[in-house]
DSSP file (Angstrom, degrees, kcal/mol; ACC not computed):
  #  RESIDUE AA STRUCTURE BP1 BP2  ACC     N-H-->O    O-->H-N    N-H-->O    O-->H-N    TCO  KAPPA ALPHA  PHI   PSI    X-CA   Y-CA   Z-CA
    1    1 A X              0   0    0      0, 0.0     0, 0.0     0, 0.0     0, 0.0   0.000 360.0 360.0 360.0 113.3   -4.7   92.1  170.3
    2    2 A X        -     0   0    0      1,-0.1     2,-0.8     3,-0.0     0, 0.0  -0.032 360.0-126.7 -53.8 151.0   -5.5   93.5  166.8
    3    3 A X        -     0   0    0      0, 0.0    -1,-0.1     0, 0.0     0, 0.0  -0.728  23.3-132.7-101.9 126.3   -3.9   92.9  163.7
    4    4 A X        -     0   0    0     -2,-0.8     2,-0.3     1,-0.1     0, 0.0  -0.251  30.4-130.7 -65.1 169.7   -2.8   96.0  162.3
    5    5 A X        -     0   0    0    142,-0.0     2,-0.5     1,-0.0    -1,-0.1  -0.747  31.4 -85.9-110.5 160.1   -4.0   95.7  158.4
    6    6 A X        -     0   0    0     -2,-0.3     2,-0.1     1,-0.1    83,-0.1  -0.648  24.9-146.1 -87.7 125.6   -1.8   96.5  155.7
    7    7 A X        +     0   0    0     -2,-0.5     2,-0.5    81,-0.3    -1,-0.1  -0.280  33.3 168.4 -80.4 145.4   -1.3   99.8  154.3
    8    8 A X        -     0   0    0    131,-0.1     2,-0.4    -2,-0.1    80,-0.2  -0.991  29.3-168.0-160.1 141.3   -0.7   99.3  150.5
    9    9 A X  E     +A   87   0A   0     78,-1.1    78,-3.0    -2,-0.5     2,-0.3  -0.861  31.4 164.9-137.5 112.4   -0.4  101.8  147.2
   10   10 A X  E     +A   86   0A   0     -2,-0.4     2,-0.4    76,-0.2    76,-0.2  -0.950  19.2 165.2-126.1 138.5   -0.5   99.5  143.7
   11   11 A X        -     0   0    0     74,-1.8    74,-0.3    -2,-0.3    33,-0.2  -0.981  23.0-148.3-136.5 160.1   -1.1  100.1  140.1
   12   12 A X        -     0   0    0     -2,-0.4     2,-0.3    72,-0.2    72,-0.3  -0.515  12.2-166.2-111.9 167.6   -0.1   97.4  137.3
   13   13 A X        -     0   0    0     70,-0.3    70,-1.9    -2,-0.2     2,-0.4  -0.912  11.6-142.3-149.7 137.4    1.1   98.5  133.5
   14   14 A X  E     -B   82   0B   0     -2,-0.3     2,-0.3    68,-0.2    68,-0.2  -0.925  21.0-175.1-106.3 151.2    1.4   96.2  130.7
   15   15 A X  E     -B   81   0B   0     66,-0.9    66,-1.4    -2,-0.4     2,-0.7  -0.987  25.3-125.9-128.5 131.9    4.2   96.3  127.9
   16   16 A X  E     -B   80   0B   0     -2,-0.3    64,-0.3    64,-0.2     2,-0.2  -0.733  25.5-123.6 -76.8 126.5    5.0   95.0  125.2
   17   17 A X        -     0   0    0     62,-2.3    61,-1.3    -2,-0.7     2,-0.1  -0.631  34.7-143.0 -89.1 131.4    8.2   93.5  125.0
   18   18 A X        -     0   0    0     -2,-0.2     4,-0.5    59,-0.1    60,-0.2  -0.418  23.4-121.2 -64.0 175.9   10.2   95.3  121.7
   19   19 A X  S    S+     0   0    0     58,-0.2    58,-0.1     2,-0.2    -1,-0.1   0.403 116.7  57.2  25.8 -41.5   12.3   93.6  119.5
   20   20 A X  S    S+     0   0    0      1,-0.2    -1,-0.1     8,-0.0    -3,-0.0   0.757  96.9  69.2-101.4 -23.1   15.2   96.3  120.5
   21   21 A X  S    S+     0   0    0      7,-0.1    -1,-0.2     2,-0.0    -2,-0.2   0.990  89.4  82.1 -49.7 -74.2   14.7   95.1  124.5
   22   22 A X        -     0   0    0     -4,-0.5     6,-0.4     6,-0.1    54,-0.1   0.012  69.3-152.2 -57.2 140.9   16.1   91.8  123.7
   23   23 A X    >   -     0   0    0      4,-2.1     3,-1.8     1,-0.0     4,-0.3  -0.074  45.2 -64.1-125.4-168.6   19.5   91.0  123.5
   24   24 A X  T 3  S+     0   0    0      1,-0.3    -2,-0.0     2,-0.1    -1,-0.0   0.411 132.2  56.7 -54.5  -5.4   21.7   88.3  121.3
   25   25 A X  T 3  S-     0   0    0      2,-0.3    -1,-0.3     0, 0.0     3,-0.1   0.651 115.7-118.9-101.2 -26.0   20.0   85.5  123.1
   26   26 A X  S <  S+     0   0    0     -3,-1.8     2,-0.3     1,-0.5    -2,-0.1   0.793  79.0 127.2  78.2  59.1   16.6   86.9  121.9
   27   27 A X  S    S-     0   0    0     -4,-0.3    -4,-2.1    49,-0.1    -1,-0.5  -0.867  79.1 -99.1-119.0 152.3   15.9   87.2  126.0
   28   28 A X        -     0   0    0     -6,-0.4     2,-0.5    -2,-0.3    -6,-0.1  -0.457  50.8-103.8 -49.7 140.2   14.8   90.8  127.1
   29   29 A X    >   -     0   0    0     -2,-0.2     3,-2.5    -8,-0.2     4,-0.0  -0.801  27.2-121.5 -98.3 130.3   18.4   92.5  128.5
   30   30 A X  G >> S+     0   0    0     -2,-0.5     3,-2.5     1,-0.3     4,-0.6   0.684 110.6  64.8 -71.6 -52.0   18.3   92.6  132.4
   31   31 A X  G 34 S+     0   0    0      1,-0.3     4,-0.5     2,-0.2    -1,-0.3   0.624  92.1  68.7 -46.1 -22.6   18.8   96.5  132.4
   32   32 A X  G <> S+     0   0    0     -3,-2.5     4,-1.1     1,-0.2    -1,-0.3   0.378  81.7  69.2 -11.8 -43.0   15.4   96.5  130.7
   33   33 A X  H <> S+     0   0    0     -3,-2.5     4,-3.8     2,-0.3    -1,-0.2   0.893 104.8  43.5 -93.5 -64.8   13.8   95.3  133.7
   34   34 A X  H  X S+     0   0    0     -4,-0.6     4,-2.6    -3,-0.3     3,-0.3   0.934 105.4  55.2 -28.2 -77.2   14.7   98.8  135.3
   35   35 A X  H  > S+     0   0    0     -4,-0.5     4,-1.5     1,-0.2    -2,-0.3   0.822 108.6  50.9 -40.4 -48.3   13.8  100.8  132.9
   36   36 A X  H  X S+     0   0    0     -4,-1.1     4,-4.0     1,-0.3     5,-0.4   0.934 106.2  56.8 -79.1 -28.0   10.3   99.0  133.0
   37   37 A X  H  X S+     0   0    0     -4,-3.8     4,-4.5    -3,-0.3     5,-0.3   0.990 100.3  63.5 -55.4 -49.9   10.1   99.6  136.9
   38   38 A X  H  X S+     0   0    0     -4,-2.6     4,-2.2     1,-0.2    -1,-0.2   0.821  99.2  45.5  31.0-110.3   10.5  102.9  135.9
   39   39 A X  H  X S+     0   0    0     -4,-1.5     4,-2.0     2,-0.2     3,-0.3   0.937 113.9  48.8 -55.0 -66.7    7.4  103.1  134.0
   40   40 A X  H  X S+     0   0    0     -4,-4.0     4,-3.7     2,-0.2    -2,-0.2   0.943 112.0  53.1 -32.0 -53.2    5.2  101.3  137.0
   41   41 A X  H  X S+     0   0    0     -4,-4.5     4,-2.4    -5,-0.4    -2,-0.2   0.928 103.6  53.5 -59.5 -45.0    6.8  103.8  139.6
   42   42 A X  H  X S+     0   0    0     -4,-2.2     4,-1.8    -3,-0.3     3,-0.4   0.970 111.7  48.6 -65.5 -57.9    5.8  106.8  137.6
   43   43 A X  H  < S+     0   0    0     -4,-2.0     4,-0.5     1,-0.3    -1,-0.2   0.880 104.8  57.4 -51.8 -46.6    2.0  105.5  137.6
   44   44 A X  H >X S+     0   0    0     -4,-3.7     4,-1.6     2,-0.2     3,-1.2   0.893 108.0  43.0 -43.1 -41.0    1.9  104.9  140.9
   45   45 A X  H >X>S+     0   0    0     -4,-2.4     3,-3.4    -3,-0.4     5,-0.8   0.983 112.6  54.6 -77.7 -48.8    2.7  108.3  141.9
   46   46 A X  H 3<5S+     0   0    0     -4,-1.8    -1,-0.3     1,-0.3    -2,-0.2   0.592 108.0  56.0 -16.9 -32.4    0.3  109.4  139.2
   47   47 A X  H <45S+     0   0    0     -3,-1.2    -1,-0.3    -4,-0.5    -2,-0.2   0.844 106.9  41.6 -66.0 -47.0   -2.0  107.3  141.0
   48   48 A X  H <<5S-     0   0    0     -3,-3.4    -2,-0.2    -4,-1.6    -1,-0.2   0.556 125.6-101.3 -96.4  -5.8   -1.6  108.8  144.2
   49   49 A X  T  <5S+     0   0    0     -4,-0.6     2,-0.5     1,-0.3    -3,-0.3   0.636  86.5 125.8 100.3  15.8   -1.7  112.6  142.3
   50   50 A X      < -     0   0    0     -5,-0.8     2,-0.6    -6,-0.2    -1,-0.3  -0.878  43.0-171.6-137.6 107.7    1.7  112.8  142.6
   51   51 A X     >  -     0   0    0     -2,-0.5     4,-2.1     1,-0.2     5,-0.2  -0.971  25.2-140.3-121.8 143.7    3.6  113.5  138.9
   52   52 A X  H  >>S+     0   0    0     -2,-0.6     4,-3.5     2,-0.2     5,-0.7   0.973 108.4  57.3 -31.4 -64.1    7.6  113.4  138.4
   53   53 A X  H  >5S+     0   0    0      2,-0.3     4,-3.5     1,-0.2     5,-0.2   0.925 109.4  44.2 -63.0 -80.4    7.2  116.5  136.1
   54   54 A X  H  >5S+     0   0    0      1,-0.2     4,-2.2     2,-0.2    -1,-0.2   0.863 118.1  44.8 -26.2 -71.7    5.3  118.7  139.2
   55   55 A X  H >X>S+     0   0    0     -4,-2.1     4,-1.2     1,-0.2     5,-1.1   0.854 113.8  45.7 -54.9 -52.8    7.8  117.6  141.7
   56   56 A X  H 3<5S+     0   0    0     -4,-3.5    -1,-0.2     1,-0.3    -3,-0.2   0.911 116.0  46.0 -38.3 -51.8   10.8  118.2  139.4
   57   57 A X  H 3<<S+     0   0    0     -4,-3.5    -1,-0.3    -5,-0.7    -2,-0.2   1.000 114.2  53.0 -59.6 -41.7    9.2  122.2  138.2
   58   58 A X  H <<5S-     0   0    0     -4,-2.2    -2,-0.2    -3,-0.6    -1,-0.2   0.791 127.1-119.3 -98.1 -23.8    8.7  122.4  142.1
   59   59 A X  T  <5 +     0   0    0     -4,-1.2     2,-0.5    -5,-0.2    61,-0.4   0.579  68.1 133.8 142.3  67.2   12.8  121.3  142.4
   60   60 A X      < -     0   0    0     -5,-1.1     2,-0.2    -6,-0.2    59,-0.2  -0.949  33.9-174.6-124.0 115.5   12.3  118.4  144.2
   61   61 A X  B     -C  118   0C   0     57,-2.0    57,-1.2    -2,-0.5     2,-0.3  -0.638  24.7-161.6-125.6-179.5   13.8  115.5  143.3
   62   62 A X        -     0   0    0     -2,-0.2    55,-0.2    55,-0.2     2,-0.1  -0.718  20.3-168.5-179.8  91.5   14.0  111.5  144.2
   63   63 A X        -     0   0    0     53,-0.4    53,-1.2    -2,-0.3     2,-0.2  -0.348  37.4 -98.1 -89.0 149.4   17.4  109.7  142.9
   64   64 A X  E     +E  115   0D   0     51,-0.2    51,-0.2     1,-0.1     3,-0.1  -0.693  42.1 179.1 -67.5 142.2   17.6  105.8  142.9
   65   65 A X  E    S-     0   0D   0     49,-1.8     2,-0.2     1,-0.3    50,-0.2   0.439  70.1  -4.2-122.2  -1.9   19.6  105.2  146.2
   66   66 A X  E     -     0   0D   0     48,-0.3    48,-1.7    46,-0.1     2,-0.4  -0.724  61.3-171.3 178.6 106.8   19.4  101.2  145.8
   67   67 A X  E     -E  113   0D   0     46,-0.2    46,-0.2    -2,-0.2     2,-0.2  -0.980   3.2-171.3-132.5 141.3   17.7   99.1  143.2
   68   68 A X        -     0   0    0     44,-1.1     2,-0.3    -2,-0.4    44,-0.1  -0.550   2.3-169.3-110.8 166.0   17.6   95.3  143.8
   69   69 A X        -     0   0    0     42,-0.2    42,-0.2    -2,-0.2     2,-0.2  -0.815   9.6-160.7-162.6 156.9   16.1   92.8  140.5
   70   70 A X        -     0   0    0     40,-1.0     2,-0.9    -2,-0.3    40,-0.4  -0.816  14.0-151.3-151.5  89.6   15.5   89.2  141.5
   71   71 A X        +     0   0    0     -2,-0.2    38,-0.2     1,-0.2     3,-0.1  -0.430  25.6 167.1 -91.4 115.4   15.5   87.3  137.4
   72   72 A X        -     0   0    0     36,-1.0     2,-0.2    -2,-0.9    -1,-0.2   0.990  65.1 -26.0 -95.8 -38.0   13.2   84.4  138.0
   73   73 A X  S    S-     0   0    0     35,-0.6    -1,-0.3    33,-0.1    33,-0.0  -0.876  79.7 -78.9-150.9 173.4   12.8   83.6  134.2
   74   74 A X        -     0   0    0     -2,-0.2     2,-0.2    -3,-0.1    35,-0.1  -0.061  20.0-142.4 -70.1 151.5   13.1   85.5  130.9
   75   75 A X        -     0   0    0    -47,-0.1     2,-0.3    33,-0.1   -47,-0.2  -0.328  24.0-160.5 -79.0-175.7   11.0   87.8  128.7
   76   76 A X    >   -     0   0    0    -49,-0.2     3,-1.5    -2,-0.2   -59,-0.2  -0.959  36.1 -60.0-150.0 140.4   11.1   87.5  125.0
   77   77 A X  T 3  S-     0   0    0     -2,-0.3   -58,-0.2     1,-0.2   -59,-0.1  -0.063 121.7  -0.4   2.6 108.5   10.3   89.6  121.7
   78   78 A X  T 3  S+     0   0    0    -61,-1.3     2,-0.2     1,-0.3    -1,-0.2   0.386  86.3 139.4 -15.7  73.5    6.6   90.3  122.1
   79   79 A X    <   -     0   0    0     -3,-1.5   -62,-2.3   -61,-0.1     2,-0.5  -0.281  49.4-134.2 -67.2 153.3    5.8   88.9  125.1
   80   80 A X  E     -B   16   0B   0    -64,-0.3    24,-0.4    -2,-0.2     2,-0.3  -0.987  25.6-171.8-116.0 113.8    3.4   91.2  127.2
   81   81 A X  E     -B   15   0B   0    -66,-1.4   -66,-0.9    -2,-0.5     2,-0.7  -0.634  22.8-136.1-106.8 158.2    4.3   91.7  131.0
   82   82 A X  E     -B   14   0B   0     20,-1.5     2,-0.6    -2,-0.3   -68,-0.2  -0.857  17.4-151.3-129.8 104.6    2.5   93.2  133.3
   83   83 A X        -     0   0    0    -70,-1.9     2,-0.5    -2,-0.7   -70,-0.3  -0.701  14.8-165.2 -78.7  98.5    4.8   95.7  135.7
   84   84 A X  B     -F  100   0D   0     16,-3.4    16,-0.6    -2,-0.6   -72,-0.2  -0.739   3.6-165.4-104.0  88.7    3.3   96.0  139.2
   85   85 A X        -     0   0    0     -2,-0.5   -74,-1.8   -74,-0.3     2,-0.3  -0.231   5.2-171.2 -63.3 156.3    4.4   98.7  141.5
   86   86 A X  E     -A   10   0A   0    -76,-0.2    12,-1.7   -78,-0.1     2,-0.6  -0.962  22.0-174.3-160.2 131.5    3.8   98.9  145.2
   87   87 A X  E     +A    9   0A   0    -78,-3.0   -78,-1.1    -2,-0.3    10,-0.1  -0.977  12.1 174.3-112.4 110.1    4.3  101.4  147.9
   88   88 A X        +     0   0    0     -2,-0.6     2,-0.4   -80,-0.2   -81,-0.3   0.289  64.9  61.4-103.9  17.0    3.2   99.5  151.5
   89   89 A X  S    S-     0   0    0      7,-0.2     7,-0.2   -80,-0.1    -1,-0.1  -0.967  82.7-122.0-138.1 138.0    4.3  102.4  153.3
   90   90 A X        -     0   0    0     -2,-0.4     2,-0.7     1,-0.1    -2,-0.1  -0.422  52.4-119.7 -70.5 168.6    3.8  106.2  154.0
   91   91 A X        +     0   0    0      1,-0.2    36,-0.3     2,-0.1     4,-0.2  -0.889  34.9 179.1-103.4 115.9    7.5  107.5  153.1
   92   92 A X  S    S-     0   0    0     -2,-0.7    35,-1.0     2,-0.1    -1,-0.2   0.966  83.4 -26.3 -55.5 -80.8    9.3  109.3  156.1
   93   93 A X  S    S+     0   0    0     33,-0.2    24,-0.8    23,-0.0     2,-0.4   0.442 132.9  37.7-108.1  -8.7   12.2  110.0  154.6
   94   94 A X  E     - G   0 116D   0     22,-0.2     2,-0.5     2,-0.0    22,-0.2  -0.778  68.5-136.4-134.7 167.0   13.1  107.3  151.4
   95   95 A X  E     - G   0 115D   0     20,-1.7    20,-2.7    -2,-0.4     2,-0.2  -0.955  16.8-161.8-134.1 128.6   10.6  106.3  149.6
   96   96 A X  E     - G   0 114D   0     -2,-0.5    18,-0.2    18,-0.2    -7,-0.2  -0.862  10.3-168.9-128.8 155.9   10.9  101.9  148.8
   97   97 A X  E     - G   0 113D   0     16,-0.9    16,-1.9    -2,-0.2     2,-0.5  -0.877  12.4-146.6-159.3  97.4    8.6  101.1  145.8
   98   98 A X  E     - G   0 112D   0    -12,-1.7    14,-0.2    14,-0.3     2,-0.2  -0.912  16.3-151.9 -75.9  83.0    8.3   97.2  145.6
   99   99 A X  E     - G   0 111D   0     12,-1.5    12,-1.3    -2,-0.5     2,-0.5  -0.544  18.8-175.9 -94.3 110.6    8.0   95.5  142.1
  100  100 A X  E     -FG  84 110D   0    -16,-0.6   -16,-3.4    10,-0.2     2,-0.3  -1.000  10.9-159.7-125.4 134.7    6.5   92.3  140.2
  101  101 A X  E     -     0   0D   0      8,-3.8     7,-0.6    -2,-0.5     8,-0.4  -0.654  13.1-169.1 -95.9 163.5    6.8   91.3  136.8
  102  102 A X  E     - G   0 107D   0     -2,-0.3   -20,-1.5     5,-0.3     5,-0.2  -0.698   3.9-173.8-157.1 151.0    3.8   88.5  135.5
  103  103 A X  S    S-     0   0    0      3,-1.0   -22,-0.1    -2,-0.3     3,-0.1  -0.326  70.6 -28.0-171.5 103.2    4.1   86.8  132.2
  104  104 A X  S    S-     0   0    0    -24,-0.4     3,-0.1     1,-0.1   -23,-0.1   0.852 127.2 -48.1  12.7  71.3    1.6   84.8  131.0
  105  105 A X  S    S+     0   0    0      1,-0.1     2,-0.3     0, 0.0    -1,-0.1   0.231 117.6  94.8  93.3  -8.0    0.7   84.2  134.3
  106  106 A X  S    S-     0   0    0     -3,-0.1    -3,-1.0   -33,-0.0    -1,-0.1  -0.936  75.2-110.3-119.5 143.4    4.0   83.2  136.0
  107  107 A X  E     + G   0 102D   0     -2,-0.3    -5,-0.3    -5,-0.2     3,-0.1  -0.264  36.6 172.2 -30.4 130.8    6.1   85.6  137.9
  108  108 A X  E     +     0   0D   0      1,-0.7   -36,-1.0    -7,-0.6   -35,-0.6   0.437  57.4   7.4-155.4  30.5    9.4   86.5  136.4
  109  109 A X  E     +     0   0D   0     -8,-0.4    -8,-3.8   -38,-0.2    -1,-0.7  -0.701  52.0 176.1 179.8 152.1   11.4   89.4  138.1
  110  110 A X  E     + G   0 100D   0    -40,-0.4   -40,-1.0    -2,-0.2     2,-0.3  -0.877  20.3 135.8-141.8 171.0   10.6   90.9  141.2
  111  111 A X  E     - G   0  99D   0    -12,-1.3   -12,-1.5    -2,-0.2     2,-0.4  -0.948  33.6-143.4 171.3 178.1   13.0   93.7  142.8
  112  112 A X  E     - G   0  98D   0     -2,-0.3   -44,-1.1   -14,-0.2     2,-0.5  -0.981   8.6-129.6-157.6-177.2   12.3   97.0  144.3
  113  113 A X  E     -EG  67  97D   0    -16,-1.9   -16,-0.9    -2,-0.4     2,-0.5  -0.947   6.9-141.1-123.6 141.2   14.0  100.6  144.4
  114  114 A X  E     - G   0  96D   0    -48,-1.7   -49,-1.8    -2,-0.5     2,-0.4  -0.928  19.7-177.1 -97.1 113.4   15.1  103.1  147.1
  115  115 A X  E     -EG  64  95D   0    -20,-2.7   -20,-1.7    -2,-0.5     2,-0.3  -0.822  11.6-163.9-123.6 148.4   14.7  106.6  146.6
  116  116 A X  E     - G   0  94D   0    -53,-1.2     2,-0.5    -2,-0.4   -53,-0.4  -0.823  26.2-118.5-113.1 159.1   15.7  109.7  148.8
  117  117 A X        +     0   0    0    -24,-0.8     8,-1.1     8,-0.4     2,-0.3  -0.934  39.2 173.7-105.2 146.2   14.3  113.4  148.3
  118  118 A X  B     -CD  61 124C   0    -57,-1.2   -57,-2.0    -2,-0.5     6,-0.2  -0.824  27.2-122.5-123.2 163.2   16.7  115.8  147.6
  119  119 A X    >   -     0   0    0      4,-1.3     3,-1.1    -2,-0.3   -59,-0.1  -0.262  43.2 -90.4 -81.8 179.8   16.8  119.2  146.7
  120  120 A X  T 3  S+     0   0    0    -61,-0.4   -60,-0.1     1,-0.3   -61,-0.0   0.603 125.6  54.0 -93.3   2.7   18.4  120.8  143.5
  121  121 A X  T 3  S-     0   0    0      2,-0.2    -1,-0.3     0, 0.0    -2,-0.0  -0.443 125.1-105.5-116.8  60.8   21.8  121.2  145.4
  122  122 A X  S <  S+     0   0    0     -3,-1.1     2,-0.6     1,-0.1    -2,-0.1   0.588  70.1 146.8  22.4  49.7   21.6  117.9  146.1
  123  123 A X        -     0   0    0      0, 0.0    -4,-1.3     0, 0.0    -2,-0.2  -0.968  50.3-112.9 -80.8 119.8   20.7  117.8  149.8
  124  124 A X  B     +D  118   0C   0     -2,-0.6     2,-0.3    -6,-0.2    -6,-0.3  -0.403  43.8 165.1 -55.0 129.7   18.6  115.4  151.6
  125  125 A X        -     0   0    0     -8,-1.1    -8,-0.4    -2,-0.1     3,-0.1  -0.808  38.1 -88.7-148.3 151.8   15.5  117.0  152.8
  126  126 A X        -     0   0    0     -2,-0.3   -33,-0.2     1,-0.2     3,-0.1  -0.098  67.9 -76.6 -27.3 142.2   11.5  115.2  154.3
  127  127 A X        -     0   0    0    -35,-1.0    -1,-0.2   -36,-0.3   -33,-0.0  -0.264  59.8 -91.3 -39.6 137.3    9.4  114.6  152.0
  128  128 A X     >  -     0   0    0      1,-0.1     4,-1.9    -3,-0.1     5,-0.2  -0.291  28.8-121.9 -56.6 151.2    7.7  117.6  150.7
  129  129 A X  H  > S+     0   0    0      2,-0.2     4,-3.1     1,-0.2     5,-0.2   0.876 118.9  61.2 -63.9 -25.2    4.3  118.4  152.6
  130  130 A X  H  > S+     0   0    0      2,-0.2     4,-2.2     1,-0.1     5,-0.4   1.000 111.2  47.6 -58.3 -62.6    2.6  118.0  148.6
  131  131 A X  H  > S+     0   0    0      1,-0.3     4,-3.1     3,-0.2     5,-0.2   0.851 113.8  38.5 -47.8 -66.1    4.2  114.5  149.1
  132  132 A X  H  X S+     0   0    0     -4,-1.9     4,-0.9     2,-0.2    -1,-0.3   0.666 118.5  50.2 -38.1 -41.1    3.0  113.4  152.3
  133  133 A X  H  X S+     0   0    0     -4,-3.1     4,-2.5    -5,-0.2     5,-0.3   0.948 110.6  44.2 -57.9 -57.8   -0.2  114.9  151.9
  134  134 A X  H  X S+     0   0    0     -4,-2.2     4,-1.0    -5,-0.2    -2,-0.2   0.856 115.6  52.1 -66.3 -42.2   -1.2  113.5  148.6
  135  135 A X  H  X S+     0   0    0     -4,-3.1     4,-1.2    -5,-0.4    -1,-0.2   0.814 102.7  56.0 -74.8 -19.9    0.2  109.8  149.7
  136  136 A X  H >X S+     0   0    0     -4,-0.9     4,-5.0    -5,-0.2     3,-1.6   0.976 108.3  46.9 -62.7 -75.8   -1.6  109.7  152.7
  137  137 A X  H 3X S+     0   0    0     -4,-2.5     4,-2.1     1,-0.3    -2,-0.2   0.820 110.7  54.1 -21.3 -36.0   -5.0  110.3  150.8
  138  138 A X  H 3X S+     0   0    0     -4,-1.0     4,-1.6    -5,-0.3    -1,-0.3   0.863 109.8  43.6 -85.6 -23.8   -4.0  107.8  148.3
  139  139 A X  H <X S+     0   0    0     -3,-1.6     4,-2.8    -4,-1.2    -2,-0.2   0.752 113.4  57.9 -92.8 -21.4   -3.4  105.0  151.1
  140  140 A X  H  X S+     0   0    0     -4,-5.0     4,-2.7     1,-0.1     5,-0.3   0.999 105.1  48.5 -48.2 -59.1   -6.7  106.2  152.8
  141  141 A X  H  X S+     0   0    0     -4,-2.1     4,-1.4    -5,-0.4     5,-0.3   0.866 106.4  52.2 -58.5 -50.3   -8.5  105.5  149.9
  142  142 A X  H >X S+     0   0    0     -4,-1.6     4,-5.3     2,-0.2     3,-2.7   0.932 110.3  54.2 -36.7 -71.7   -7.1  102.1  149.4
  143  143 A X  H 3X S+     0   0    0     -4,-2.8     4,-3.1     1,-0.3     5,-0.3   0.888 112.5  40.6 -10.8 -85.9   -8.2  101.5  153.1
  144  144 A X  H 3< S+     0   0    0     -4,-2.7    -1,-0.3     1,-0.3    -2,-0.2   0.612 123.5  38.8 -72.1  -2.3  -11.7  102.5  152.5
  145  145 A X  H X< S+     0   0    0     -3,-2.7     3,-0.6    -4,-1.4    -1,-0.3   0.807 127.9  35.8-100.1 -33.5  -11.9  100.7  149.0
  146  146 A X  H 3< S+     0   0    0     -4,-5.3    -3,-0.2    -5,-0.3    -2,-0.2   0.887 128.4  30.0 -56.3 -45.9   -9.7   97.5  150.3
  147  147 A X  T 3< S-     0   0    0     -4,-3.1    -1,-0.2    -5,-0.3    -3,-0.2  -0.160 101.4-111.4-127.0  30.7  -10.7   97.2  153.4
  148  148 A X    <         0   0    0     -3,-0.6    -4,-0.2    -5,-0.3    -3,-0.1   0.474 360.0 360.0  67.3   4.0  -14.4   98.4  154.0
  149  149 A X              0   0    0      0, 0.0    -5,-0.2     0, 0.0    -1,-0.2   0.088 360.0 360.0-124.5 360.0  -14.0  101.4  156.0
């Protein structure tokens, strides 16, 4: 029997932790952690062709519907993390976007986010065909650069 292979979309970002991230403890403050997923998520779809700012003009839109954080140990005042987003799936209908933090060299948050498409009177709606199209392409190409094909 084959073993299906794994379907994957990833891009990394590094940050700099600010001074204004960090809270009284002089730990980055856990909501932070979002915000930086954020930033990852937006590159992956950038990755795949895919920009917030198009889907938004095109009045498509993709609300958090669930976001989970896992704090394994703290950042600090200008620390540098490295934000890795990850798609391992084409999106039917939600979009889950899978998350690791690295700092110098150790894990220290993972979590991931849920997203739905809506319209601009909030109704759930299928991924746009722009969406579907453009992430399939992007998980080909991974294939054929990951996996030899």
């Amino acid at each position: 029997m084959p073993i299906s292979k794994p379907l994957m979309l990833s891009t990394s970002v590094d940050i700099r932790v600010r001074y204004a991230e960090t809270d009284a403890m002089g730990v980055v403050y856990h909501a932070n952690y979002l915000t930086w997923f954020e930033i990852a998520r937006i590159a992956l779809l950038d990755k795949a062709g895919l920009s917030y700012r198009e889907l938004d003009d095109q009045g498509f839109l993709l609300p958090v519907l669930e976001a989970n954080l896992k704090y394994i140990a703290p950042a600090r005042f200008d620390d540098v993390v490295s934000v890795t987003a990850t798609m391992n799936e084409l999106p039917r209908v939600r979009i889950r976007i899978d998350y690791e933090i690295v700092c110098a060299g150790k894990v220290i948050n993972r979590g991931h986010t849920l997203h739905a498409f809506m319209d601009r009177q909030a109704r759930a709606i299928k991924p746009p065909p722009v969406v579907t199209e453009r992430l399939a392409a992007a998980f080909a190409q991974w294939e054929r650069t990951n996996l030899g094909e």
